[in-house]
VOVO-285974 format. One record per residue (C-alpha): x, y, z; chain. Coordinates in pm, whole numbers. Each point is the difference from the previous one (the first is absolute). Layout:
<atom><px>X</px><py>Y</py><pz>Z</pz><gulum>A</gulum></atom>
...
END
This chain:
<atom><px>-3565</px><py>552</py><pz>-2168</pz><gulum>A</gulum></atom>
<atom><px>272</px><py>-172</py><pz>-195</pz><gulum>A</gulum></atom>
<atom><px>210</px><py>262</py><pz>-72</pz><gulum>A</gulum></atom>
<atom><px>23</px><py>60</py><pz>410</pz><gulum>A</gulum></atom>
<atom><px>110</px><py>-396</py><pz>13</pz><gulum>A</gulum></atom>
<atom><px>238</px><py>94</py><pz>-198</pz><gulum>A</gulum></atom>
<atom><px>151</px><py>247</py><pz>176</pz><gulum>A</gulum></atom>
<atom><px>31</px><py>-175</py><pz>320</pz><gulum>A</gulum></atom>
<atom><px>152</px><py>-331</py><pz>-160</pz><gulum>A</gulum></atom>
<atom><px>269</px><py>218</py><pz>-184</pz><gulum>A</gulum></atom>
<atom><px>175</px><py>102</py><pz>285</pz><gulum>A</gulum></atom>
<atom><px>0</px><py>-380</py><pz>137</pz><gulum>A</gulum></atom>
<atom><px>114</px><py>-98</py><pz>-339</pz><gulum>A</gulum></atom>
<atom><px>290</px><py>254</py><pz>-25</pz><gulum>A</gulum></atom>
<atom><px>109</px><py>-139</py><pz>358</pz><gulum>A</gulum></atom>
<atom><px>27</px><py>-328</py><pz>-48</pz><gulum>A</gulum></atom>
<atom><px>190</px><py>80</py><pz>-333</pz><gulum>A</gulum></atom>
<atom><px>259</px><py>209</py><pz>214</pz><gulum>A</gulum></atom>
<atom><px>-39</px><py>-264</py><pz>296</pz><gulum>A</gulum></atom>
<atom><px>181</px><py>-262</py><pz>-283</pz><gulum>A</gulum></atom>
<atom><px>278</px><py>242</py><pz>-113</pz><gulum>A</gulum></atom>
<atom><px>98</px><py>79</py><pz>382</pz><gulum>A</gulum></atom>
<atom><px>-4</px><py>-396</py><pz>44</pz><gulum>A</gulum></atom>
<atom><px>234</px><py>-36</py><pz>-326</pz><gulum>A</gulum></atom>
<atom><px>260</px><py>237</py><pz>132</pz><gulum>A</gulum></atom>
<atom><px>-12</px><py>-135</py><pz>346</pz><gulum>A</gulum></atom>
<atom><px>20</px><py>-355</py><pz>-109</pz><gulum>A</gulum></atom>
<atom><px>328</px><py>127</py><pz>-189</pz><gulum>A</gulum></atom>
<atom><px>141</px><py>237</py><pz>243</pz><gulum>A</gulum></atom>
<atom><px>-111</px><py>-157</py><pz>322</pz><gulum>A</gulum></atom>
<atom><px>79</px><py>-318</py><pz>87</pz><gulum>A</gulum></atom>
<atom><px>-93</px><py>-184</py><pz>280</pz><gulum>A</gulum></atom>
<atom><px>366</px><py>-59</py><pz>100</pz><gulum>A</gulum></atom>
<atom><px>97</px><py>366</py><pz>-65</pz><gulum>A</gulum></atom>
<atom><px>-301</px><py>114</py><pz>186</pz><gulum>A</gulum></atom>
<atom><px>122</px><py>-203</py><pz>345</pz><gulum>A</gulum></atom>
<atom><px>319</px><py>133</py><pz>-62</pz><gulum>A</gulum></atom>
<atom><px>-142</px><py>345</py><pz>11</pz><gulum>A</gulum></atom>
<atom><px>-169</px><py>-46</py><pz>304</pz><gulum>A</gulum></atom>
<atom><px>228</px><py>-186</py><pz>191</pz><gulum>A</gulum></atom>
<atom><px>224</px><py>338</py><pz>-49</pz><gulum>A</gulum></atom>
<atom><px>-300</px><py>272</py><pz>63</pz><gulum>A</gulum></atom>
<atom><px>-110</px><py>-258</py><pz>318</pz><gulum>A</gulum></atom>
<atom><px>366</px><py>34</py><pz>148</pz><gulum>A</gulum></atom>
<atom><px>37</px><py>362</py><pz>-73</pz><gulum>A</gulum></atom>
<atom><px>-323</px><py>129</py><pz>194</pz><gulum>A</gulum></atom>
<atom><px>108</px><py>-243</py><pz>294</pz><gulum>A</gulum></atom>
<atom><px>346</px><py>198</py><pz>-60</pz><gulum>A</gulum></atom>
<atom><px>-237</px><py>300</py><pz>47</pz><gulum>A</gulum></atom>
<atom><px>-185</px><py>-125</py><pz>257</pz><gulum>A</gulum></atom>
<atom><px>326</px><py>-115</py><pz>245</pz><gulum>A</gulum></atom>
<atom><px>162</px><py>372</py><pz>-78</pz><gulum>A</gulum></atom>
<atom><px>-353</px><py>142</py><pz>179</pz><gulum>A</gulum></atom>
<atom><px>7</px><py>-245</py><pz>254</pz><gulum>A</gulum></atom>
<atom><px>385</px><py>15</py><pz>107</pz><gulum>A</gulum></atom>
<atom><px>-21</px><py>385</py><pz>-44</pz><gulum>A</gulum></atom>
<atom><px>295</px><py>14</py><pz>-233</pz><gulum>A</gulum></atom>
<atom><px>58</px><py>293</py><pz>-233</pz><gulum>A</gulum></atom>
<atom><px>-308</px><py>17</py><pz>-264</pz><gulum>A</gulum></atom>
<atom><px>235</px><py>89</py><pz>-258</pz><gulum>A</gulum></atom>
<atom><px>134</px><py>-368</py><pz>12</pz><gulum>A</gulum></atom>
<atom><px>-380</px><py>-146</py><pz>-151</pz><gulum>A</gulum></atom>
<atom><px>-68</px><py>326</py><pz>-257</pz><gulum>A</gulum></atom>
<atom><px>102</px><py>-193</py><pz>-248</pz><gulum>A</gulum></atom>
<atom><px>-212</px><py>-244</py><pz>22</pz><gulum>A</gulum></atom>
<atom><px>-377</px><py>157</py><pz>73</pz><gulum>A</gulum></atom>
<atom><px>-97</px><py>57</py><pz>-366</pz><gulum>A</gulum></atom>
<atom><px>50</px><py>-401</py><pz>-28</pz><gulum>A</gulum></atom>
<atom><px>-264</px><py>-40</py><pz>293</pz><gulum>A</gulum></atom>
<atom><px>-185</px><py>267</py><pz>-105</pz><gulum>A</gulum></atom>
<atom><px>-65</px><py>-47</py><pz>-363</pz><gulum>A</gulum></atom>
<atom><px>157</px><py>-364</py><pz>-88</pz><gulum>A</gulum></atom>
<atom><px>-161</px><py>-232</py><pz>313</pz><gulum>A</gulum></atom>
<atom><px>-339</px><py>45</py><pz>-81</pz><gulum>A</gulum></atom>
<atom><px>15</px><py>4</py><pz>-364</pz><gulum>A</gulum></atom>
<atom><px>220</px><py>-297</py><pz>28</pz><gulum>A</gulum></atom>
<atom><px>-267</px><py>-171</py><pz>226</pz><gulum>A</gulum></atom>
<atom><px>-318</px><py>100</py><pz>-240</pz><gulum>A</gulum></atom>
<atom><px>142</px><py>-94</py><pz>-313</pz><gulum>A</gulum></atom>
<atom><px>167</px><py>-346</py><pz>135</pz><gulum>A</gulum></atom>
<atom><px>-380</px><py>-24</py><pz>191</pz><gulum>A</gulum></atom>
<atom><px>-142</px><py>84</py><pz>-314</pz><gulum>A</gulum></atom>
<atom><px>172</px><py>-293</py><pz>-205</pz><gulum>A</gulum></atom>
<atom><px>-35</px><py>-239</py><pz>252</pz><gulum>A</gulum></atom>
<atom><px>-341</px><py>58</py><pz>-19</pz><gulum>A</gulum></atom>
<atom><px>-46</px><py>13</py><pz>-414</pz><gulum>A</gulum></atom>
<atom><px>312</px><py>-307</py><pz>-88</pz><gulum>A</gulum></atom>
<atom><px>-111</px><py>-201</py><pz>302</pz><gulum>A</gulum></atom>
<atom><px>174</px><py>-201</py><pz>293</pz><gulum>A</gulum></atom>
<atom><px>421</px><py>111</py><pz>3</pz><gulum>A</gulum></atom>
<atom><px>173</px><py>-5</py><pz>275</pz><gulum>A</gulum></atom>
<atom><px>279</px><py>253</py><pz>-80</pz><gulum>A</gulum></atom>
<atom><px>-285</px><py>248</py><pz>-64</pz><gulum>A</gulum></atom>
<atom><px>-207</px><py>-64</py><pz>334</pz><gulum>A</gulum></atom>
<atom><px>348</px><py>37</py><pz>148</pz><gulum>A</gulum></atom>
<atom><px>52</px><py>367</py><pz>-139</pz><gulum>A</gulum></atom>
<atom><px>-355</px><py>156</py><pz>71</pz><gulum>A</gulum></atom>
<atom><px>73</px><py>-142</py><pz>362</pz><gulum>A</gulum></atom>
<atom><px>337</px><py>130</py><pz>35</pz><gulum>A</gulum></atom>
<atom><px>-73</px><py>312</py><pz>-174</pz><gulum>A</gulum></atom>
<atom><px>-317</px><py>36</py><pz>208</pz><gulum>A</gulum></atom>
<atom><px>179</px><py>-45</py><pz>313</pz><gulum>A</gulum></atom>
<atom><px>278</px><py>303</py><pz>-111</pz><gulum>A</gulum></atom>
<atom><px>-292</px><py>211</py><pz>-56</pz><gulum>A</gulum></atom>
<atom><px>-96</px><py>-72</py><pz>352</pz><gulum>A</gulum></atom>
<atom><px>368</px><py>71</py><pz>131</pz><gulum>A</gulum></atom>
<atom><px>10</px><py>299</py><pz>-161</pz><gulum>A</gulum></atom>
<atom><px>-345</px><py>133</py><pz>112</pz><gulum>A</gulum></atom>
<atom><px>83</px><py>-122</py><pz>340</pz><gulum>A</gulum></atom>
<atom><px>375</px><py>210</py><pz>-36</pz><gulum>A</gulum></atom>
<atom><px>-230</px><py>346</py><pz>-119</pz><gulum>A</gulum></atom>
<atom><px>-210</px><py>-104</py><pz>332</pz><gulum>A</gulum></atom>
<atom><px>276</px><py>41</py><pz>255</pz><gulum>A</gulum></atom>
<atom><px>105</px><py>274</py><pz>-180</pz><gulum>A</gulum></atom>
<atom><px>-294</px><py>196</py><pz>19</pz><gulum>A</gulum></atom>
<atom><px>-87</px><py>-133</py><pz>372</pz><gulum>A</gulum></atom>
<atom><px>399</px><py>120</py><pz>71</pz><gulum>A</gulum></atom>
<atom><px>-93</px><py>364</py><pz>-73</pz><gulum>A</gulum></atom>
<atom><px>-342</px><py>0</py><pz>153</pz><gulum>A</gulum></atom>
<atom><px>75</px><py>-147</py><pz>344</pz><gulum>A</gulum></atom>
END
């Protein structure tokens, strides 16, 4: 019976020893005033995104910009989410994961009208 204990607290051990190393290189790399930054620029380039769609300029004028809402928005709003939740109350960091949040939702709103452009 014991040795099955074991095996299911070894895998929660081994994550919350990884769970401290990720929080030691994002306390380092990722501040809360770098992190704001970050989404202040990925929140203004999927509403970039989003008022090419709308105005029905030339896509080529937001390509540059739709890995940042695809890939950077939502990890910026999880991991600024994510240390608001573990460090506690900050400001600057309930500021990104909203503004990153709400790029996210430009840019899924931009891929919308896209996709409703071509099906209508």
């Amino acid at each position: 019976m014991k040795g099955n204990t074991l095996k299911i607290v070894g895998p929660a051990i081994a994550l919350e020893a990884f769970d401290r190393k990720v929080r030691a290189i994002m306390r380092w790399s990722v501040t809360p005033t770098v992190a704001l930054i970050a989404s202040i620029i990925a929140c203004i380039s999927c509403a970039w995104i989003l008022a090419v769609v709308i105005a029905g300029w030339p896509r080529s004028w937001a390509s540059a910009f739709v890995v940042i809402g695809l890939l950077i928005s939502p990890a910026l709003a999880f991991v600024s989410a994510r240390e608001l939740w573990r460090s506690g109350w900050d400001l600057r960091l309930l500021l990104a994961a909203v503004l990153s949040a709400v790029g996210f939702a430009f840019w899924c709103t931009a891929l919308y009208f896209v996709i409703h452009a071509y099906v209508a």
